[in-house]
C-alpha positions as YAML, in Angstrom:
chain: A
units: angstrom
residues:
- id: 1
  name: UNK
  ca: [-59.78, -20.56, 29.45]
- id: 2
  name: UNK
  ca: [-61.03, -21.84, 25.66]
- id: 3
  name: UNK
  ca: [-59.45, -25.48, 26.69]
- id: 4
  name: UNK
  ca: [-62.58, -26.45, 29.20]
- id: 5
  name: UNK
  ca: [-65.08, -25.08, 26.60]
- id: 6
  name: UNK
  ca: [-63.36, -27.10, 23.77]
- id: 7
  name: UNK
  ca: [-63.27, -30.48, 25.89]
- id: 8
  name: UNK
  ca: [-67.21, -29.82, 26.35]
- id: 9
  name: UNK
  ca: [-67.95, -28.95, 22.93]
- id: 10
  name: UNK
  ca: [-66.92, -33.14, 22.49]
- id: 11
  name: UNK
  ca: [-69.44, -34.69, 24.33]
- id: 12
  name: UNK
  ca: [-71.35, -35.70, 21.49]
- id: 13
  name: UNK
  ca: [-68.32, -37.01, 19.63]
- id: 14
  name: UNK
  ca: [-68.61, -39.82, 17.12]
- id: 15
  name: UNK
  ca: [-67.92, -43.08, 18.91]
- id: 16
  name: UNK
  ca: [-65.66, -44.17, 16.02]
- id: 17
  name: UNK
  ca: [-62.12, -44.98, 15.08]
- id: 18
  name: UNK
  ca: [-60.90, -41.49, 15.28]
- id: 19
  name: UNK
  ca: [-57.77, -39.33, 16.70]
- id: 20
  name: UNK
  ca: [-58.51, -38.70, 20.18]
- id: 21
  name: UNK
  ca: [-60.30, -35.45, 21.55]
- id: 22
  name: UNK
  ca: [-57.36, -34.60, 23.61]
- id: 23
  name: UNK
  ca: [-55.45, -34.32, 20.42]
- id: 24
  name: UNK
  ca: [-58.28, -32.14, 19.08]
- id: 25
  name: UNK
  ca: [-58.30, -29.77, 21.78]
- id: 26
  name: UNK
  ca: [-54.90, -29.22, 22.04]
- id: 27
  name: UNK
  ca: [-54.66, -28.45, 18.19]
- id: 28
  name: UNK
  ca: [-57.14, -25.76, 18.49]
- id: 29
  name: UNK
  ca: [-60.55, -27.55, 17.75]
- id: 30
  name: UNK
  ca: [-64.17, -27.76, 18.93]
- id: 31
  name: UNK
  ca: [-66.74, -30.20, 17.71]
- id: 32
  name: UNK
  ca: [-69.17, -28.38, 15.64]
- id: 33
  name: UNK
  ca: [-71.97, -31.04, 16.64]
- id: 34
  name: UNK
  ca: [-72.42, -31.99, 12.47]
- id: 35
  name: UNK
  ca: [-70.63, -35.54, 11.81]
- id: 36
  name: UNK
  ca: [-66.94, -35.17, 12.25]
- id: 37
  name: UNK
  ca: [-66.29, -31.46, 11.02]
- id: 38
  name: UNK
  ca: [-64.31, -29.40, 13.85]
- id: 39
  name: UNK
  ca: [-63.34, -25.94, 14.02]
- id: 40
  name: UNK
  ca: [-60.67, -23.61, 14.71]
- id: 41
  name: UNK
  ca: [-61.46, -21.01, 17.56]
- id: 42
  name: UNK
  ca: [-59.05, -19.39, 16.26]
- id: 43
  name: UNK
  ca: [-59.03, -18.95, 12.29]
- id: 44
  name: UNK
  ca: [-62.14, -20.27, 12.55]
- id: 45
  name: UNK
  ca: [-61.06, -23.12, 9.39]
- id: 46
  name: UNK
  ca: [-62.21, -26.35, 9.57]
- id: 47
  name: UNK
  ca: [-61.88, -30.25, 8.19]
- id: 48
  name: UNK
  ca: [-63.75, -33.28, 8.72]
- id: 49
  name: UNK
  ca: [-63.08, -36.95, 7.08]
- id: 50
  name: UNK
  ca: [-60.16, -37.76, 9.68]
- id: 51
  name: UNK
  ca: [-58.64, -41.43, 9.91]
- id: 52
  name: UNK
  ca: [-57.47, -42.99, 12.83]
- id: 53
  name: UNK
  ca: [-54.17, -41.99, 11.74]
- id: 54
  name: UNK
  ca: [-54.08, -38.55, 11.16]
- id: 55
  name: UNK
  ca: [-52.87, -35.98, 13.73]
- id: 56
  name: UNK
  ca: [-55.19, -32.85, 14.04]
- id: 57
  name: UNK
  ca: [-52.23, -30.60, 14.52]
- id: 58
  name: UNK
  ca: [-50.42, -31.77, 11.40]
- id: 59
  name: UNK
  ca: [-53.22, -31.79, 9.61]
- id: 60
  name: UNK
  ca: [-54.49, -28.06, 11.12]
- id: 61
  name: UNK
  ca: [-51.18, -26.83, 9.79]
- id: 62
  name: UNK
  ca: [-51.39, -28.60, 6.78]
- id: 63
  name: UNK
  ca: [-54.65, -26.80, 5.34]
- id: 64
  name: UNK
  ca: [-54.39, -23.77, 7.38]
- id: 65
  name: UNK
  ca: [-51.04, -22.28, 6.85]
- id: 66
  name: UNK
  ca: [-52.37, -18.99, 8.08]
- id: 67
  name: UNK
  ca: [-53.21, -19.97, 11.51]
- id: 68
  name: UNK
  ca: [-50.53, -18.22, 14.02]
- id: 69
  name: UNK
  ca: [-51.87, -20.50, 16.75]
- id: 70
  name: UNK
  ca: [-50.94, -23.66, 14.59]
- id: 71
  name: UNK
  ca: [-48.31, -22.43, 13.44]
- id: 72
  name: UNK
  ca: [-46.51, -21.38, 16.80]
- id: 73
  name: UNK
  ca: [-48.55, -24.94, 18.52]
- id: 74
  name: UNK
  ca: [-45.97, -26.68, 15.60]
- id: 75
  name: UNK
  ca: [-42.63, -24.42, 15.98]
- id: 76
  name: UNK
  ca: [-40.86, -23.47, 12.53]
- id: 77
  name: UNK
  ca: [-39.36, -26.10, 12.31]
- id: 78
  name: UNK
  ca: [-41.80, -28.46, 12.24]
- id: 79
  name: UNK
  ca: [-44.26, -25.90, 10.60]
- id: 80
  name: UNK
  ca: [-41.45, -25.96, 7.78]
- id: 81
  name: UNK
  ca: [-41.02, -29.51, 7.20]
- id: 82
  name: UNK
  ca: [-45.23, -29.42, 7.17]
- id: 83
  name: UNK
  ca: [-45.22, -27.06, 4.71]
- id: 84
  name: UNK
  ca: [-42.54, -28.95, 2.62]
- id: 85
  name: UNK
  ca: [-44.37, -32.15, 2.83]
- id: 86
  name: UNK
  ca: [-47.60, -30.50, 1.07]
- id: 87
  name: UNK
  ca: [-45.78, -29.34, -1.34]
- id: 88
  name: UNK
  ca: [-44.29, -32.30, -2.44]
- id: 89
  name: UNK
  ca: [-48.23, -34.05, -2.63]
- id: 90
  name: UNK
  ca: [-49.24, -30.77, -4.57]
- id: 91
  name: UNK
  ca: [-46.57, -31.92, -7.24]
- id: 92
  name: UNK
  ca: [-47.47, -35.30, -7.50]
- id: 93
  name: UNK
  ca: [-51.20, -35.06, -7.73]
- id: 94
  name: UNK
  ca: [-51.97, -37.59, -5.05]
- id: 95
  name: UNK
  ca: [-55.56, -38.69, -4.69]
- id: 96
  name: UNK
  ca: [-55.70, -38.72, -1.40]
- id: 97
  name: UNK
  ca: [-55.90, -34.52, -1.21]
- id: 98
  name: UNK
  ca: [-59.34, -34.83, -2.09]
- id: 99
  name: UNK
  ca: [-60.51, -36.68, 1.11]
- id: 100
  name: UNK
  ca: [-60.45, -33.22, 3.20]
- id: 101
  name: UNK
  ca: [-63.56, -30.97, 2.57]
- id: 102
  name: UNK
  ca: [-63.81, -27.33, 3.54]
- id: 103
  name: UNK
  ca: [-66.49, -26.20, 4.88]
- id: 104
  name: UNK
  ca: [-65.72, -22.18, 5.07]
- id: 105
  name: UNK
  ca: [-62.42, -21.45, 3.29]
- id: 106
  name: UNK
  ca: [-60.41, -22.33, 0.31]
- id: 107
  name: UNK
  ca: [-57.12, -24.77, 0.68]
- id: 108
  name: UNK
  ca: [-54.52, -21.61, -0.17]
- id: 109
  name: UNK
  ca: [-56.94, -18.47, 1.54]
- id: 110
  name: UNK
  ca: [-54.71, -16.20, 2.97]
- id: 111
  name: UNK
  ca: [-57.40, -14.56, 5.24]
- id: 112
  name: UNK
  ca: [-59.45, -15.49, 8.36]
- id: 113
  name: UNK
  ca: [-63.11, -16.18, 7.86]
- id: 114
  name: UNK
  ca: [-64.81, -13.11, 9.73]
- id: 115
  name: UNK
  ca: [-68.37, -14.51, 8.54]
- id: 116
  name: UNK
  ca: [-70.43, -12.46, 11.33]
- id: 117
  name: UNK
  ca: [-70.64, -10.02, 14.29]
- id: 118
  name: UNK
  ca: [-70.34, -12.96, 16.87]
- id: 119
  name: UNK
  ca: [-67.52, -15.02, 15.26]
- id: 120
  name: UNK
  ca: [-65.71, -11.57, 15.31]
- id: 121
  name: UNK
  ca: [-66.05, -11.70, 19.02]
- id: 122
  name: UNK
  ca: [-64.67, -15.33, 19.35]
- id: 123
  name: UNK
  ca: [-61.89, -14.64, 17.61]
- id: 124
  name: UNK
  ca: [-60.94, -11.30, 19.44]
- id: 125
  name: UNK
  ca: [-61.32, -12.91, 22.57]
- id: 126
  name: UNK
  ca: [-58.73, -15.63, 21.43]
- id: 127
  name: UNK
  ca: [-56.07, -13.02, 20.73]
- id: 128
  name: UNK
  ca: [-56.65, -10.64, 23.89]
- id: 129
  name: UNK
  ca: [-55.22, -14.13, 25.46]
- id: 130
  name: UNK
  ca: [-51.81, -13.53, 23.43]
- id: 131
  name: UNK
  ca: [-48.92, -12.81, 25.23]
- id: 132
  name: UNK
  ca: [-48.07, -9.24, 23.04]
- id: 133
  name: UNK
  ca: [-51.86, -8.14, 24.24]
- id: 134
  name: UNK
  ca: [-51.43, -9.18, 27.94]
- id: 135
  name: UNK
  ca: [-47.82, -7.38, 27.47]
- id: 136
  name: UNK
  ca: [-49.96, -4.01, 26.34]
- id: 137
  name: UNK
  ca: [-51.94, -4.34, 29.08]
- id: 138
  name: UNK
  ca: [-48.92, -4.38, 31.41]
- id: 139
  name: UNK
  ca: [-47.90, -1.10, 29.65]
- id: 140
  name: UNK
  ca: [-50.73, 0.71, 30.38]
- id: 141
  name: UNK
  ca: [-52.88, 0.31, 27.36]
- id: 142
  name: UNK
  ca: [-56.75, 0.19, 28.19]
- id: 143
  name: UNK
  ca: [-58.22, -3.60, 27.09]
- id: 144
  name: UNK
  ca: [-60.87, -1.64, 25.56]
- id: 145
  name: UNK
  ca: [-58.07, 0.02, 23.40]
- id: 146
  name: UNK
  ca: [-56.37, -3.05, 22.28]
- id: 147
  name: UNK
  ca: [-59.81, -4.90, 21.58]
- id: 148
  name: UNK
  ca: [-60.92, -2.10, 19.30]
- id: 149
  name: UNK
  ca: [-57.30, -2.58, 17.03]
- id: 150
  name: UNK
  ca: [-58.48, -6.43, 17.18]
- id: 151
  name: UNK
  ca: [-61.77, -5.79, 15.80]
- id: 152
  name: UNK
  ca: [-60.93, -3.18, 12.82]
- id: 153
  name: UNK
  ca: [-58.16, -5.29, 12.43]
- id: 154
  name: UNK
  ca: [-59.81, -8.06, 11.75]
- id: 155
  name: UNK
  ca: [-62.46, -6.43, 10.06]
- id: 156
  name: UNK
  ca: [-60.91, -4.17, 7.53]
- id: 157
  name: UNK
  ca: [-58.23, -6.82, 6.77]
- id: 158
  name: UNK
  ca: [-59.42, -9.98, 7.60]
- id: 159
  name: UNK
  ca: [-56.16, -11.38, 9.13]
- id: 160
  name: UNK
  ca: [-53.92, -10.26, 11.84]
- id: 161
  name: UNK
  ca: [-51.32, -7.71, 12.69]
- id: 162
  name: UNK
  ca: [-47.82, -8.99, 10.33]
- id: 163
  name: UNK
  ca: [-46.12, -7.95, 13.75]
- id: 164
  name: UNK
  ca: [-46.20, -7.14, 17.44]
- id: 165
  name: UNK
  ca: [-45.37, -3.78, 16.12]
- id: 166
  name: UNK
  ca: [-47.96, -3.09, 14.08]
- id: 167
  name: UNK
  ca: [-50.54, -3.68, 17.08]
- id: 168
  name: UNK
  ca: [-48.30, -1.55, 19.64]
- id: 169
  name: UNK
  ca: [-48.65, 1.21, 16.56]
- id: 170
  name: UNK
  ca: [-52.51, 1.05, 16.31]
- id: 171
  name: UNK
  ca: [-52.97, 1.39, 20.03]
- id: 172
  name: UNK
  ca: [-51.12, 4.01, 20.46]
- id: 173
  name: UNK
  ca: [-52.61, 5.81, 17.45]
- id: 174
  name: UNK
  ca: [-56.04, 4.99, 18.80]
- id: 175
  name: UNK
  ca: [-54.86, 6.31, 22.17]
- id: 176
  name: UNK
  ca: [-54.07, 9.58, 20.91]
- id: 177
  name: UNK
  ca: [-57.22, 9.86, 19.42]
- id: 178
  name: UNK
  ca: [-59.15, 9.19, 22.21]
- id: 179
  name: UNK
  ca: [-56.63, 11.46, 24.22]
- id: 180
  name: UNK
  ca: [-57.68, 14.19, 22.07]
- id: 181
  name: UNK
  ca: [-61.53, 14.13, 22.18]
- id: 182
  name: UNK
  ca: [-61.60, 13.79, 25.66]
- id: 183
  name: UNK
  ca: [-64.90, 12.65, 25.97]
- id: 184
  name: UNK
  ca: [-66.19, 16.03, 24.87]
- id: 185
  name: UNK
  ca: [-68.20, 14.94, 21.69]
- id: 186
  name: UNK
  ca: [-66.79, 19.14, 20.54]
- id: 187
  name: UNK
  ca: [-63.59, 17.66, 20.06]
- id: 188
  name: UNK
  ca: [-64.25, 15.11, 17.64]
- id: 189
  name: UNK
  ca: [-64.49, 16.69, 14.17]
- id: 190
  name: UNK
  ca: [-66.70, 15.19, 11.04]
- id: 191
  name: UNK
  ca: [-64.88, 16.69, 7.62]
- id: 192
  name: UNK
  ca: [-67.67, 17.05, 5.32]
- id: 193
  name: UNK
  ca: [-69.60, 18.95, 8.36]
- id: 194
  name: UNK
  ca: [-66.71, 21.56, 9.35]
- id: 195
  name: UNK
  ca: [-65.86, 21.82, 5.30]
- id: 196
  name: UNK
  ca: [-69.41, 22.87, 5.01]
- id: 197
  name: UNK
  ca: [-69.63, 25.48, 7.95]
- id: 198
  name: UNK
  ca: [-65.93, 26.61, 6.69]
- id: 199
  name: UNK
  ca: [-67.66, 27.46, 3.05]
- id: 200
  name: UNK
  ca: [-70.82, 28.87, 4.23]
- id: 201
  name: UNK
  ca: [-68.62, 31.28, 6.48]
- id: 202
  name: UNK
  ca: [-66.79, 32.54, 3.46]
- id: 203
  name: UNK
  ca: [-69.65, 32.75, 1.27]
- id: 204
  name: UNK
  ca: [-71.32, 34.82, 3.92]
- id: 205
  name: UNK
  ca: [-67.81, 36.85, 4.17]
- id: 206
  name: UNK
  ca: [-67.68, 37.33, 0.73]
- id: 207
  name: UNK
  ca: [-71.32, 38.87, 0.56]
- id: 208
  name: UNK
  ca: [-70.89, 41.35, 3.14]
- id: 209
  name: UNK
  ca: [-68.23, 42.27, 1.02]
- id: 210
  name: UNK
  ca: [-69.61, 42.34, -2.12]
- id: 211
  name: UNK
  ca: [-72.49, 44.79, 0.02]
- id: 212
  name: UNK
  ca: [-70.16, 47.19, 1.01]
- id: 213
  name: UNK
  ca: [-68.34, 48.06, -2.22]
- id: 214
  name: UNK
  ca: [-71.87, 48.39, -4.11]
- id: 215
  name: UNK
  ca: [-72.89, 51.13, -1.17]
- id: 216
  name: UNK
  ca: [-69.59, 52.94, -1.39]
- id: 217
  name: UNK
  ca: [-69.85, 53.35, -5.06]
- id: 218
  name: UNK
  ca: [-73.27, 55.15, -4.57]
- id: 219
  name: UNK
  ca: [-73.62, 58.21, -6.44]
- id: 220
  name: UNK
  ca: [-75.71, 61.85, -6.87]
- id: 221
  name: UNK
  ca: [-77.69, 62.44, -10.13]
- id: 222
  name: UNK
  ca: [-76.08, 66.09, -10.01]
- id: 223
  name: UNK
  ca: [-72.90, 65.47, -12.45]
- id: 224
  name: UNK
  ca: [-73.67, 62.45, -15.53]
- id: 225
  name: UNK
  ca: [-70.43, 62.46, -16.71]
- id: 226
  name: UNK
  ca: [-69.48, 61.28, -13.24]
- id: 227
  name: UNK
  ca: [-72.00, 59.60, -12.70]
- id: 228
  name: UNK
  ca: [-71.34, 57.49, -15.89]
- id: 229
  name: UNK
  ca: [-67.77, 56.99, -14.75]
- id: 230
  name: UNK
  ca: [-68.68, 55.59, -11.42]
- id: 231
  name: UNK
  ca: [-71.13, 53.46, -13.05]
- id: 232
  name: UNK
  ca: [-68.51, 52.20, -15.08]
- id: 233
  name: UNK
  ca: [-65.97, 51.60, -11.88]
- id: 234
  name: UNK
  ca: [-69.33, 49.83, -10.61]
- id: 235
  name: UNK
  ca: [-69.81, 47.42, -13.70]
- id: 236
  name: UNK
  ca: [-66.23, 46.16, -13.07]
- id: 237
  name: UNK
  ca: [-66.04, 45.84, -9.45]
- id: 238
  name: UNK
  ca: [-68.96, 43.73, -9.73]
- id: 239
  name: UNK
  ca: [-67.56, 41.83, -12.39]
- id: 240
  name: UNK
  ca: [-64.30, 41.66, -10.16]
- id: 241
  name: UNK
  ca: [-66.62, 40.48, -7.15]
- id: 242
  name: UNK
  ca: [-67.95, 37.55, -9.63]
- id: 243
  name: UNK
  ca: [-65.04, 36.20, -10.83]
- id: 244
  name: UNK
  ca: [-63.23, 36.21, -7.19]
- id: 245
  name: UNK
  ca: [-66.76, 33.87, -5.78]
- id: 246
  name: UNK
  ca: [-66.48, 31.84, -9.25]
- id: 247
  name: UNK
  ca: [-62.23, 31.64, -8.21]
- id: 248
  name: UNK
  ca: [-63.52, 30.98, -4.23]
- id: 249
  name: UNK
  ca: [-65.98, 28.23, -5.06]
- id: 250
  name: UNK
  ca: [-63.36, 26.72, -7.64]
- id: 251
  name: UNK
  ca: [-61.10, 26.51, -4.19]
- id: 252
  name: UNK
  ca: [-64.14, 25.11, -2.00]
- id: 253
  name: UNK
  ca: [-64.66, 22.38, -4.54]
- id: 254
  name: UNK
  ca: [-61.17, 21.20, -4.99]
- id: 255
  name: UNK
  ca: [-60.74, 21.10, -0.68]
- id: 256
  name: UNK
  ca: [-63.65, 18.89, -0.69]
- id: 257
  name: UNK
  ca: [-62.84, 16.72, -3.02]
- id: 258
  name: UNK
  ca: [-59.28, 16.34, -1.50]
- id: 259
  name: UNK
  ca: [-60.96, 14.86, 1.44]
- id: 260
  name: UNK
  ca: [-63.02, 12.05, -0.56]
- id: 261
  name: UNK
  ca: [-61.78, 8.76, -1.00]
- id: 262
  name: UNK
  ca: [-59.18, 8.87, -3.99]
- id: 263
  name: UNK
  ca: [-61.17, 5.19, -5.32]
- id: 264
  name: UNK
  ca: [-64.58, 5.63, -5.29]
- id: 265
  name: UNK
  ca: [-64.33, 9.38, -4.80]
- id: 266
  name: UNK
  ca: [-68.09, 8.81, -3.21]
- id: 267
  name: UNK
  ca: [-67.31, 8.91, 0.96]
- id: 268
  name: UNK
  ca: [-64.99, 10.26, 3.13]
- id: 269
  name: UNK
  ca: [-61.55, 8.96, 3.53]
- id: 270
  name: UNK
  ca: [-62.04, 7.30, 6.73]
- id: 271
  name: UNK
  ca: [-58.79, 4.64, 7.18]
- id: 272
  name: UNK
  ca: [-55.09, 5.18, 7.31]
- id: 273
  name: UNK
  ca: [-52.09, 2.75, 5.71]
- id: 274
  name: UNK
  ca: [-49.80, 1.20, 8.14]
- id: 275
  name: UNK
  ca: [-46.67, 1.38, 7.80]
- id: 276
  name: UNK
  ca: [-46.80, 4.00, 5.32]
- id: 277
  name: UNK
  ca: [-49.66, 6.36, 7.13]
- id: 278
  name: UNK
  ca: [-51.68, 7.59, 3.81]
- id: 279
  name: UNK
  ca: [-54.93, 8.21, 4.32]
- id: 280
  name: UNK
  ca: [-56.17, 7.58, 0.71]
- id: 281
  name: UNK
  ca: [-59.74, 5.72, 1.31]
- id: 282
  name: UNK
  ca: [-62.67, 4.97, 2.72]
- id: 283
  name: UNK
  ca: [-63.94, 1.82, 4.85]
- id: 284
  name: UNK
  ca: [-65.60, -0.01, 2.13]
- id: 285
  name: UNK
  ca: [-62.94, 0.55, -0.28]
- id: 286
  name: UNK
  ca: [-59.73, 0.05, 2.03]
- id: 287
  name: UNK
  ca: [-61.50, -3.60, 2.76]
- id: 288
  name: UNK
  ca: [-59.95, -4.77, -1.19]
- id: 289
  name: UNK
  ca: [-56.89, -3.09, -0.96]
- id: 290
  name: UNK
  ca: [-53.25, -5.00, -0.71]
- id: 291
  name: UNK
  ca: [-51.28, -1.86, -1.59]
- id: 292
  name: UNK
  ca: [-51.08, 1.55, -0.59]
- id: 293
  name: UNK
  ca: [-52.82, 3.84, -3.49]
- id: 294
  name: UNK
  ca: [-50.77, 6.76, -2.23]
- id: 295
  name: UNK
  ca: [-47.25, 5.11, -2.57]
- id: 296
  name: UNK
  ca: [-47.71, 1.43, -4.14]
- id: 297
  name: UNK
  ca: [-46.17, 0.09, -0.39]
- id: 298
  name: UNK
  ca: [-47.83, -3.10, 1.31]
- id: 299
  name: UNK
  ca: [-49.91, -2.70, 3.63]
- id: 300
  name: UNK
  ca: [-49.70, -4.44, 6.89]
- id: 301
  name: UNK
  ca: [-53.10, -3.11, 8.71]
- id: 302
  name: UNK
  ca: [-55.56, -0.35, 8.69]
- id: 303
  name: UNK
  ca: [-56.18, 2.48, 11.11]
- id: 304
  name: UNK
  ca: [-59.57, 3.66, 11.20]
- id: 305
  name: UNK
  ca: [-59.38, 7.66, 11.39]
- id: 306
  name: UNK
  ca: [-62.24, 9.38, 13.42]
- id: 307
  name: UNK
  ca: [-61.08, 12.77, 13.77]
...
């Protein structure tokens, strides 16, 4: 499906001494139309300055260690011995490194470049073509459902799932989600907005209250000395009353803040850990973050929470 598109994307091709386009599609690369730069639809990376001699899917693997459709185009073995062989020029300071520019992404970047909107959509569409999506779509699992892992995948993290298992996790927690609202927009729940009817219920609770013992505690003129005692009684139930809303609010305060995003303690915590399952931040926050806040663990992906 990308292979035709590739092939076209050549037609304007240098005629120089240069590897041959066939080599260049099947490593992965369109022609981005600008001298001899070409471009990963995958990890979107890309190089320019080639020889006659250099192979495009040596050299793809080379700069762009990253690259799971390089890497499994190579094998491990290969990919190893690849690997190996830069290492060894890293050591000895060779000139020749400096010959291969980047244009979007440093030599040792460990994430994809997800620069815009529309390069997001290239590179989902090159992974619902993997065989663990197509197997997820055998099982059942709606495309739209696997796309949307893709996207906040790539996204939030800016690289993809360290396993088949973590996707199969995400869509299945997405599934449930969507399972649960139903597509009755009742269902779906916003935290700060049900924390806030939730308080204003018990503040409203409380007064009612608060009403009822100051009109059971009404009095006749007829006897001051009980009079003065009720009043009294009166004094401290309201002072009781005041100190159980002061207690009550005290509560509110520390639910809502238990809900905010332990960083930046601004938003609401909005994405989950995987594998651990912490919900700890929000979006903008979870975008930095290599460890779990919660528990110190690795994390592997991000689940977006919408409940």
């Amino acid at each position: 499906m990308e292979i035709p598109k590739r092939l076209e994307s050549f037609t304007s091709w240098p005629e120089e001494s240069l590897p041959s386009v066939d080599d260049f599609v099947r490593a992965g690369f369109f022609y981005t139309g600008t001298k001899t730069i070409v471009t990963c639809f995958y990890c979107n990376g890309s190089l320019q300055n080639w020889d006659s001699k250099d192979n495009p899917m040596v050299e793809h693997c080379r700069w762009f260690p990253m690259c799971a459709y390089a890497k499994q185009l190579c094998g491990d073995e290969f990919y190893k011995r690849i690997q190996e062989s830069k290492r060894r020029l890293q050591k000895r300071n060779e000139k020749n490194q400096s010959k291969r520019k980047h244009s979007d992404s440093s030599i040792n970047s460990s994430q994809l470049l997800v620069s815009d909107e529309k390069t997001l959509a290239q590179m989902v569409a090159a992974r619902l073509d993997l065989p663990i999506s197509q197997q997820l779509l055998s099982q059942n699992f709606k495309l739209s459902i696997i796309k949307r892992c893709w996207e906040d995948q790539l996204r939030l993290k800016q690289d993809d799932f360290t396993s088949d298992t973590d996707l199969l996790i995400a869509c299945i927690i997405l599934q449930k989600q969507i399972i649960h609202i139903d597509g009755n927009k009742e269902n779906i729940i916003i935290p700060s907005i049900k924390m806030k009817l939730d308080r204003e219920k018990e503040q409203t609770q409380t007064l009612t209250s608060e009403q009822s013992n100051l009109s059971s505690s009404t009095v006749s003129t007829e006897d001051l000395s009980t009079q003065s005692q009720i009043n009294t009684k009166d004094i401290t139930t309201s002072t009781t009353s005041s100190n159980e809303i002061k207690k009550m609010n005290s509560e509110d305060s520390s639910s809502s803040s238990s809900n905010l995003c332990v960083l930046c303690l601004t938003e609401e915590k909005q994405i989950a850990c995987i594998p651990c399952g912490h919900l700890a931040t929000c979006v903008p926050c979870g975008h930095s973050l290599r460890t779990c806040p919660i528990c110190r663990k690795e994390i592997k992906a991000f689940i977006r929470i919408y409940i």
